[in-house]
TORZA-245130 format. One record per atom (N, C-alpha, C): x, y, z. Coordinates in steps of 0.02 Angstrom, whole numbers, padded with zeros to 5 digits, always signed. Each point is the difference from the previous one (the first is absolute). Layout:
<nodes>
XYZ;...
</nodes>
This chain:
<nodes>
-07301+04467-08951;+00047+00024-00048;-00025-00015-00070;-00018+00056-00054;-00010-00023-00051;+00059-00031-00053;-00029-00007-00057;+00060-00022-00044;+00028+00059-00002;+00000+00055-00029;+00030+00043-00007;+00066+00005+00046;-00013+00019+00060;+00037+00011+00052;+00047-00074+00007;-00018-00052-00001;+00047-00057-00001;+00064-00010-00056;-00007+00061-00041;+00038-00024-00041;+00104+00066-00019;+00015-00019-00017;+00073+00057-00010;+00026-00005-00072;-00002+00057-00031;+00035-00008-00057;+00077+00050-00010;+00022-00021-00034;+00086+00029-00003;+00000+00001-00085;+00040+00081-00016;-00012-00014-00055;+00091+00015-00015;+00029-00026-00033;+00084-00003-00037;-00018+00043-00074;+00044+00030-00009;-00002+00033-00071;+00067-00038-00025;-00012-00038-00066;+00062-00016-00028;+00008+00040-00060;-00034+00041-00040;+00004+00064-00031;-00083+00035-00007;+00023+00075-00021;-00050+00025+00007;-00056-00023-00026;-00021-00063-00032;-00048-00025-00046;-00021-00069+00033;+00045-00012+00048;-00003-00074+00040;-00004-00021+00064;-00049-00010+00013;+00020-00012+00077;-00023-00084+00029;+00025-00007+00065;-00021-00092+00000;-00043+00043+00070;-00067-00024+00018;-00033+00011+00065;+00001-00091+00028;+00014+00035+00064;+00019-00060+00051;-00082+00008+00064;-00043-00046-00006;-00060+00008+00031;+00024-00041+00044;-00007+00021+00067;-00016-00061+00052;-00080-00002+00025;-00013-00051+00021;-00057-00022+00032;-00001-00048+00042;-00041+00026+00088;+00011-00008+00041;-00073-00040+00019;+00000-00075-00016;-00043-00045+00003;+00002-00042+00076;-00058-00024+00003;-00003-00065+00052;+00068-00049+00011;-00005-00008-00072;+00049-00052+00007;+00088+00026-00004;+00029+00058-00001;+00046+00025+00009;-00027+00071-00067;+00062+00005-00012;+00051+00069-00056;-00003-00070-00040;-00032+00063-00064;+00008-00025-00061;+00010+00053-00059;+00050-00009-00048;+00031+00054-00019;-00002-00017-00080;-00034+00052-00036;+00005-00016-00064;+00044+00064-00039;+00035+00004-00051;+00031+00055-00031;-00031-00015-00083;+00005+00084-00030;-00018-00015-00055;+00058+00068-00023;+00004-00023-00077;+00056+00044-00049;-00074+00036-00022;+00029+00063+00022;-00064+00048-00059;+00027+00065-00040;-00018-00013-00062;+00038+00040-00050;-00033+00061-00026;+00009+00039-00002;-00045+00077+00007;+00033+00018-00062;-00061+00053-00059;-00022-00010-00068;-00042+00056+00006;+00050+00093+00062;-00066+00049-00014;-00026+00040-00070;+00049-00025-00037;-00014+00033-00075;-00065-00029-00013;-00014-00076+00018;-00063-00022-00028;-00047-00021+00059;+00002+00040+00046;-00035-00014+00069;-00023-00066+00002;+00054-00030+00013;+00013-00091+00001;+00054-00028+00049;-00025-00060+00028;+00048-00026+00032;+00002-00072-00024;+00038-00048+00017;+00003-00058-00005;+00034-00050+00069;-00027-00032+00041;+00011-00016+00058;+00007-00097-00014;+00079+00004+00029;+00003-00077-00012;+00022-00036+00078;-00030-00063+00023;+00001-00007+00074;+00063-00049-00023;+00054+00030+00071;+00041-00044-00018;+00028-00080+00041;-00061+00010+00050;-00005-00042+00060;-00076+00004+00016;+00000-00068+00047;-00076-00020+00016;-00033-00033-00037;-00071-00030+00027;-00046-00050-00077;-00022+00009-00031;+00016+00060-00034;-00017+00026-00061;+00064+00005-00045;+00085+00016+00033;+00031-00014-00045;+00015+00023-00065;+00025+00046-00020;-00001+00012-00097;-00053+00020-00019;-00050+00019+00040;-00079+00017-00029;+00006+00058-00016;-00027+00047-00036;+00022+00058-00032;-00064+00030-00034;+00011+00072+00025;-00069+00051+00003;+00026+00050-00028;-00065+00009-00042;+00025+00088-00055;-00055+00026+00016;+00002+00060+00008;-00040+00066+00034;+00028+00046-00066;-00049+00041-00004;-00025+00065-00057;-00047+00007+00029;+00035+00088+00007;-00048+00048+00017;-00025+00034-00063;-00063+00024-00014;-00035+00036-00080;-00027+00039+00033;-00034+00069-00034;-00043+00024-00007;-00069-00027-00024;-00035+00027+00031;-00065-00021-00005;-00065+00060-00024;+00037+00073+00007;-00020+00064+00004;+00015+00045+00046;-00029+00067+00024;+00007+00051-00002;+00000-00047+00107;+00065+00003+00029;+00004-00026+00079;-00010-00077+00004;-00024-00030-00048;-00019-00087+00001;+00068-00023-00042;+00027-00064+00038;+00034-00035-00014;-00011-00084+00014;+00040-00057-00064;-00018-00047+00035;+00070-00036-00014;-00007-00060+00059;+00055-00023+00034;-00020-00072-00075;+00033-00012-00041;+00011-00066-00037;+00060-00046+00038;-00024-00079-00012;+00045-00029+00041;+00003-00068-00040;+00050-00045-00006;+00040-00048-00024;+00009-00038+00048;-00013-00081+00000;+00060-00028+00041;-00003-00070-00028;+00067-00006+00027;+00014-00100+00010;+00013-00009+00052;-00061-00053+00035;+00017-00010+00070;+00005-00070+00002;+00055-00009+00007;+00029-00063+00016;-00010-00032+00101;-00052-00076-00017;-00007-00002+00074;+00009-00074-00003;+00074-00006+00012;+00027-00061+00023;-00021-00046+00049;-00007-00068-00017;-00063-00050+00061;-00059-00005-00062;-00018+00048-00043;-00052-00015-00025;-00001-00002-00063;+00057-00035-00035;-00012-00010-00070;-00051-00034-00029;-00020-00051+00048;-00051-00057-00029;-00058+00027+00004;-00026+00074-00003;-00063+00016+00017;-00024-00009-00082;-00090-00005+00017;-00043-00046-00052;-00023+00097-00043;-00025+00007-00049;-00023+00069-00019;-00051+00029+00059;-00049-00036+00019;-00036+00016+00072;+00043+00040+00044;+00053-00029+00013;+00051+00010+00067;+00026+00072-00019;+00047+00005-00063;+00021+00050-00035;-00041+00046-00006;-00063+00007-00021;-00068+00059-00003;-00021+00024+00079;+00018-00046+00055;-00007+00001+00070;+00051+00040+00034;+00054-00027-00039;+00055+00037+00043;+00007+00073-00031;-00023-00006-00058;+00017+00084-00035;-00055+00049+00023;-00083-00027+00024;-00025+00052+00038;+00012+00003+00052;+00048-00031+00046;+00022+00015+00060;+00068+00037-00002;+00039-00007-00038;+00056+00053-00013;-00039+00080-00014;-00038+00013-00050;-00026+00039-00008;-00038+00043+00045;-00032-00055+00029;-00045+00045+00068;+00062+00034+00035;+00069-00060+00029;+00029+00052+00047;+00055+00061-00033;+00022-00019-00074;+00014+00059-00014;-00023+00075-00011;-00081-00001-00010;-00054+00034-00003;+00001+00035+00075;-00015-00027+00053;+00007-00009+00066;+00066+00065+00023;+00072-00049-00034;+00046+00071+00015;+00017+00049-00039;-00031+00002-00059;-00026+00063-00029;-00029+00039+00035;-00060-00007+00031;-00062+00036+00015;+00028+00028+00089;+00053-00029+00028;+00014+00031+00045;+00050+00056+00013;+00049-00026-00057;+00044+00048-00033;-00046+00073-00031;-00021+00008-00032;-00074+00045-00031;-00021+00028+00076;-00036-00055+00048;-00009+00047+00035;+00034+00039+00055;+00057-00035+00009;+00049+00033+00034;+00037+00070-00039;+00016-00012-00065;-00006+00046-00020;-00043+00088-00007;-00060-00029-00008;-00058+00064+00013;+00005+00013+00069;+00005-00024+00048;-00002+00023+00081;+00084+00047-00010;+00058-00018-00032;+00053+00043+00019;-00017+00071-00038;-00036-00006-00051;-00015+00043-00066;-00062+00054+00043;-00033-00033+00036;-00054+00029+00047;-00076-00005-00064;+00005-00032-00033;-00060+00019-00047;-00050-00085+00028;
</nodes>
C-alpha cells in the first residue's frame, strides 16, 4: 500500500472562500488525523493553509500562484512551521530540519504536478 492510498481526506466548506480539510492517515501504529483551516484568495491565486491539529499545530502556509509566461507558472510559498519537542534546536538543527521540510514539501509538489499531467494526458 503506498502512501497515497493509505490516506482519506474530507473536505467541509464553511463559506465559499473556506474550507477546514480533515486528512486521515492510516499508519502502523493506528489512524492519525490531522485537519487544516484553508482560506482560498482566487482573485489572487492564493491560498493560506493553517493546521489546526497535530505537531505542527498553528503552522501556516501561503501559496501564490504567478505567471511566469506564455503556459509557465510558478507556485511561491511562505511558511511558519512550528515543530513542537524541538524548540531547543542549535542553528545546525534548524538549517537540518528546514532541508528536510523542504525536500518533503518539494516531494508533494512534484507528485501533485505529476498526477496532475497523467489526468491532463500531457
Amino acid at each position: 500500500m503506498g502512501e497515497d492510498d493509505a490516506a482519506e481526506r474530507q473536505i467541509t466548506h464553511l463559506t465559499d472562500a473556506t474550507i477546514i480539510l480533515t486528512d486521515t492517515f492510516h499508519t502502523n501504529n493506528g489512524r492519525v488525523e490531522k485537519q487544516k483551516l484553508v482560506q482560498l484568495y482566487p482573485d489572487r491565486l492564493s491560498w493560506i493553509s493553517t493546521h489546526l491539529t497535530g505537531p505542527n499545530k498553528y503552522s501556516q502556509f501561503i501559496y501564490e500562484i504567478s505567471a511566469e509566461g506564455n503556459s509557465i507558472s510558478r507556485l511561491g510559498f511562505t511558511a511558519l512551521h512550528l515543530e513542537y519537542g524541538k524548540e531547543s534546536l542549535d542553528s545546525e538543527g534548524i538549517k537540518s530540519l528546514a532541508a528536510k521540510l523542504q525536500e518533503a514539501d518539494s516531494a508533494v509538489w512534484k507528485r501533485l504536478a505529476k498526477a496532475m499531467a497523467k489526468e491532463l494526458g500531457t
